[in-house]
C-alpha positions, -999 to +999 in steps of 0.1 A: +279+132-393+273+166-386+306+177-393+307+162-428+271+176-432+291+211-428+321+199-451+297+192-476+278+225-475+311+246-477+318+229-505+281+240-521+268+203-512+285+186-544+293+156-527+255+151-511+243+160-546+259+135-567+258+110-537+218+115-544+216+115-580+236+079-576+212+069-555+186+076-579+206+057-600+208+025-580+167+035-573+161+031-612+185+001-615+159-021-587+125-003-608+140-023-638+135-054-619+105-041-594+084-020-622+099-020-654+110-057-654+076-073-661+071-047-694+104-047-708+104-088-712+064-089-718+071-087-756+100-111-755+091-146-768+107-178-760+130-192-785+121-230-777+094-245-801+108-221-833+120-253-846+091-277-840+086-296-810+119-314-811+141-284-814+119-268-784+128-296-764+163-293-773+164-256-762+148-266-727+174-295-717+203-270-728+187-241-707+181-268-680+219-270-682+225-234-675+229-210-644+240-175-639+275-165-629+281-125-619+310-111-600+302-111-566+303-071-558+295-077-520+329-095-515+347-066-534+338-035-509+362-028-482+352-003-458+315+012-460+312+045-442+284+036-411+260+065-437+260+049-466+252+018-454+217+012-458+220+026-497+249+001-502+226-026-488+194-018-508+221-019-541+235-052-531+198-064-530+187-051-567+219-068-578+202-102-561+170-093-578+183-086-611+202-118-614+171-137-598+147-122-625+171-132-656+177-169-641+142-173-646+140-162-678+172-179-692+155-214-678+123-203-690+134-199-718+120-159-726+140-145-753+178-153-767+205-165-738+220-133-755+194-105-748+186-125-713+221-113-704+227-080-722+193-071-703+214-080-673+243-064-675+220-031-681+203-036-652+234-040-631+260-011-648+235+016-629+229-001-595+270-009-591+274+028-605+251+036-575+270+016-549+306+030-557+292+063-557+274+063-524+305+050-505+325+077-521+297+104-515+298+092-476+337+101-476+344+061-485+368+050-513+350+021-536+373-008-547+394-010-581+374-022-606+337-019-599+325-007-631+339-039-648+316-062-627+282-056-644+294-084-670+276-118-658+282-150-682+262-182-685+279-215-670+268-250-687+269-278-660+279-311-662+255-333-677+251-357-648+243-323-629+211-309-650+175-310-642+157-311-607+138-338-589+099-339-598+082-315-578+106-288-572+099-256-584+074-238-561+058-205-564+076-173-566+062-143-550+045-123-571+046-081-567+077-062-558+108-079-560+096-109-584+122-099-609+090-097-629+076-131-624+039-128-630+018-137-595+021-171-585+041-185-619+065-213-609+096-206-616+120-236-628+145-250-602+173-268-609+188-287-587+199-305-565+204-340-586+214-370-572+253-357-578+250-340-551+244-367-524+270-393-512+263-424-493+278-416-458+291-451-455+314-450-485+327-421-476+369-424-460+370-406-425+384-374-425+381-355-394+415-335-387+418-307-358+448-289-348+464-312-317+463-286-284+496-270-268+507-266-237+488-229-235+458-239-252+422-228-241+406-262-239+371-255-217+336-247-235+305-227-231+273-241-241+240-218-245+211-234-246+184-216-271+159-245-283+156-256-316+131-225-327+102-241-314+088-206-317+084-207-355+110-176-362+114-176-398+122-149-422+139-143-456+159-115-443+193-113-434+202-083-415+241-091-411+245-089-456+213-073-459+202-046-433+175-025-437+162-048-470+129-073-466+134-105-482+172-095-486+181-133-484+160-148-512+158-177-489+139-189-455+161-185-424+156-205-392+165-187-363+173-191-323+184-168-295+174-132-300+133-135-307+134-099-324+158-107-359+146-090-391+163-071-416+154-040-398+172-049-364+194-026-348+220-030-319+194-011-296+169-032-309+187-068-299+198-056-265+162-046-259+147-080-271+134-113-255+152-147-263+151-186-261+179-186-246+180-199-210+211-186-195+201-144-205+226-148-239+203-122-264+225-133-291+206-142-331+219-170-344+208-181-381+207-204-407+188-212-443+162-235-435+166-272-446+135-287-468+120-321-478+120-325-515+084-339-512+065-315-534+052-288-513+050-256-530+039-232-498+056-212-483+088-206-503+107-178-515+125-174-545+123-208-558+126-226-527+099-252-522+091-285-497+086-286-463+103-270-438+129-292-418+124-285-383+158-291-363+152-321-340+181-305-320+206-273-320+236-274-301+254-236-299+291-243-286+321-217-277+355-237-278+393-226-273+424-221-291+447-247-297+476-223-291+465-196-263+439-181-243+412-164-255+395-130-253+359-112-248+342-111-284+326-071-285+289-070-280+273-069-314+298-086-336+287-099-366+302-131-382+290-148-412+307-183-422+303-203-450+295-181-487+256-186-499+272-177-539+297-206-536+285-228-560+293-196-586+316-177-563+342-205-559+350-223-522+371-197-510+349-190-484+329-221-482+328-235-450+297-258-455+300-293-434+273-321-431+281-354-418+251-383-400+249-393-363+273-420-358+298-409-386+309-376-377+348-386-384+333-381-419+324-347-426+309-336-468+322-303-479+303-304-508+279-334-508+245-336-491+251-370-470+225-400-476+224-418-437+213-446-431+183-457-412+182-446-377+211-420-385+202-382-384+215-357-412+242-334-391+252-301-401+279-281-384+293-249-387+327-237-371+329-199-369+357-176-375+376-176-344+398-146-350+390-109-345+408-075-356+406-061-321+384-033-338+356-035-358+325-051-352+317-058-387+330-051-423+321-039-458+324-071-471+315-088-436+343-108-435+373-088-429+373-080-400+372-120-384+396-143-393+402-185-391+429-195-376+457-212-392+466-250-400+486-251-363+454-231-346+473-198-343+458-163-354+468-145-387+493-115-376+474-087-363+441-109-350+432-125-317+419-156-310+382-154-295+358-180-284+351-202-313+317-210-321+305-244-336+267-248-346+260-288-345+221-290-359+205-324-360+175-335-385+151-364-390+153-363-428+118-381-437+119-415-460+083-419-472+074-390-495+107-380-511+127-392-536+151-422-528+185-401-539+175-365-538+155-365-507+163-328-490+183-297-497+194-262-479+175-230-489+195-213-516+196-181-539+178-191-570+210-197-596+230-216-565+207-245-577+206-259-536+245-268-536+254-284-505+283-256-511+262-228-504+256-235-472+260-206-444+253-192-409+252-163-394+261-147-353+255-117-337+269-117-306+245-095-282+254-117-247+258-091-219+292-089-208+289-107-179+277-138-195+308-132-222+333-126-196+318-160-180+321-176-211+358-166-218+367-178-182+353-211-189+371-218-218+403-206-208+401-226-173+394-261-194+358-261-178+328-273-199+300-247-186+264-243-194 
């Protein structure tokens, strides 16, 4: 860092200057939304009820109809120099903010689906202008095509797939970061719909794995980290968001490493406590799962019901089908599953949710409906590949990898312990609705897919216990 400090100043600091005056840029992109947002759509008024009640009522069911779908800049970037990071991040999380604020208005109906958007893509030219220029002020080379993806459009859903089950909604956060939501205004929520459950019984088994070769790794390692009996929630996420409170714009449940926040650091794990039994410091995550019973505390961006508490976790390493495997590094970061599928597309979806006693039958995009007795299941399985370099990635996803349809790496990867997240619930009967009676955590405009599911893994196991783990697994031992 030095070094490029030195560069810069030889070169009368022209890349630090315009590096800062983008940053000022992506600054007055987020006071749109933080400051400016509330005054700028004070003065616009709702289009519904114009035409008597009957039009107005016609303009709600179509904006119930209606989400948000922008290009996903965060899967774009490649490699973000380790400097501009944090600025990168805090972009990323205006863009969230931005798209947040004009959901709410578009279902709210404030002003013309036209200006709701052309406000939108204002807000966003700035803060993407921001991005690209702090990765190429930190030496970085932004993706192709940046500047095109401040364009958003409105998607209609299916019919069957509008409106949201009586008493969804809750309270969005009022002050900074409401997209400029007055305090304690309910913001409309849509979804999920009874669409998006499937009776598990009527669903065909399905369950396929790769069959084992004669080289395969076919032991496990099991850490044991409780269920988060300790009440560790936030809205941050500091793998896609570091450095950025409430950077998730959705509750996270969270066991291993008791110190998780958007402001950890590797220093900062390896110095902390965890649930963990077996000395594994490791943070693993996931969007909190709530009962559609009409709660409206304690929710964030939309979110509302009562909190799911997993009635068990179980945190699994497995093999490879084809080979041994190898140490992860200490600190890799994986995410799995995409939180923006339901407007991203399923490319990296990797949502699955199945109930005790059919687990041959696994929903991809379908909350299951058990039946009695049964527990909801959901179940991750991790990337299992690594680059043999990087710890993370701009996009943080290149630099892991899933193995192929035979089990085998991509070219250039190695195959790592595997880790499968199996998390059990009690989904309550009395109190909910009959057909929509839970649903994941989501970013406001995912409307609660099933799709949108996601975890998240920092590996921060001392490399004892990794080296322990590995040996396990290759051996065909099932350790604790």
């Amino acid at each position: 860092m030095r070094q490029r400090k030195q560069r810069g100043e030889q070169r009368g600091g022209a890349a630090h200057r315009r590096s800062r005056r983008r940053r000022t840029l992506v600054a007055l992109g987020a006071a749109l939304v933080l400051g400016g947002g509330a005054a700028t759509f004070a003065g616009v008024s709702a289009t519904a009820g114009e035409d008597g009640a009957e039009g107005g009522a016609r303009e709600r069911d179509r904006r119930a109809g209606q989400t948000i779908d922008c290009p996903d800049v965060s899967l774009a970037l490649g490699e973000v120099p380790r400097d501009a990071r944090k600025d990168v991040a805090e972009g990323l999380a205006a863009l969230d903010r931005q798209v947040a604020g004009a959901y709410h208005r578009l279902a709210s109906g404030e002003g013309s689906t036209q200006k709701v958007m052309d406000e939108l893509r204002a807000r966003r030219a700035p803060t993407i202008g921001g991005i690209a220029d702090n990765v190429r002020g930190e030496g970085g080379e932004p993706p192709a095509g940046m500047d095109g993806m401040s364009d958003c459009r409105v998607r209609q859903r299916p019919a069957e797939d509008r409106g949201a089950p009586e008493g969804q909604g809750g309270n969005r956060e009022g002050g900074e970061g409401n997209g400029g939501v007055a305090e304690g205004e309910p913001p409309p929520s849509g979804g999920p719909v009874a669409a998006d459950f499937v009776d598990i019984t009527t669903v065909e088994p399905d369950r396929r794995e790769p069959e084992p070769g004669a080289n395969a790794s076919t032991g496990s390692f099991t850490t044991k980290c409780g269920r988060n009996e300790e009440g560790h929630f936030n809205s941050d996420n500091v793998i896609a968001a570091p450095g950025v409170s409430n950077g998730a714009h959705h509750t996270h449940d969270y066991v291993g490493n008791l110190s998780t926040d958007a402001f950890s650091t590797d220093e900062s794990l390896a110095a902390a406590r965890s649930t963990c039994r077996n000395g594994d410091l490791s943070t693993y995550y996931w969007p909190v799962l709530r009962a559609l019973d009409g709660n409206q505390e304690g929710g964030h961006d939309g979110n509302a019901g009562t909190v799911l508490k997993p009635s068990e976790v179980t945190l699994t390493f497995k093999g490879s089908a084809t080979g041994k495997v190898t140490a992860m590094p200490r600190f890799l970061r994986i995410i799995t599953g995409d939180a923006k599928s339901f407007t991203n597309g399923t490319a990296n979806a990797n949502a699955s949710w199945s109930c005790e006693g059919f687990e041959d039958r696994q929903l991809k995009d379908k909350y299951p409906l058990c039946p009695e007795g049964s527990r909801v299941i959901r179940s991750f399985d991790f990337q299992s590949c690594w680059d043999g370099r990087n710890t993370d990635s701009g996009n943080h996803r290149d630099h892991v990898a899933f193995a192929r349809e035979d089990g085998s790496c991509p070219d250039g990867f190695r195959a790592v312990p595997q880790l499968r997240q199996r998390i059990a619930y009690e989904v309550p009967r009395e109190g909910v609705p009959e057909d929509t009676p839970f649903a994941v955590d989501s970013f406001p405009e995912q409307l609660h897919k099933p799709v949108t599911d996601h975890g998240d893994f920092i590996n921060v196991m001392p490399d004892r216990l990794m080296e322990r783990a590995v040996r396990c697994v290759n051996d065909g031992r099932d350790c604790e």
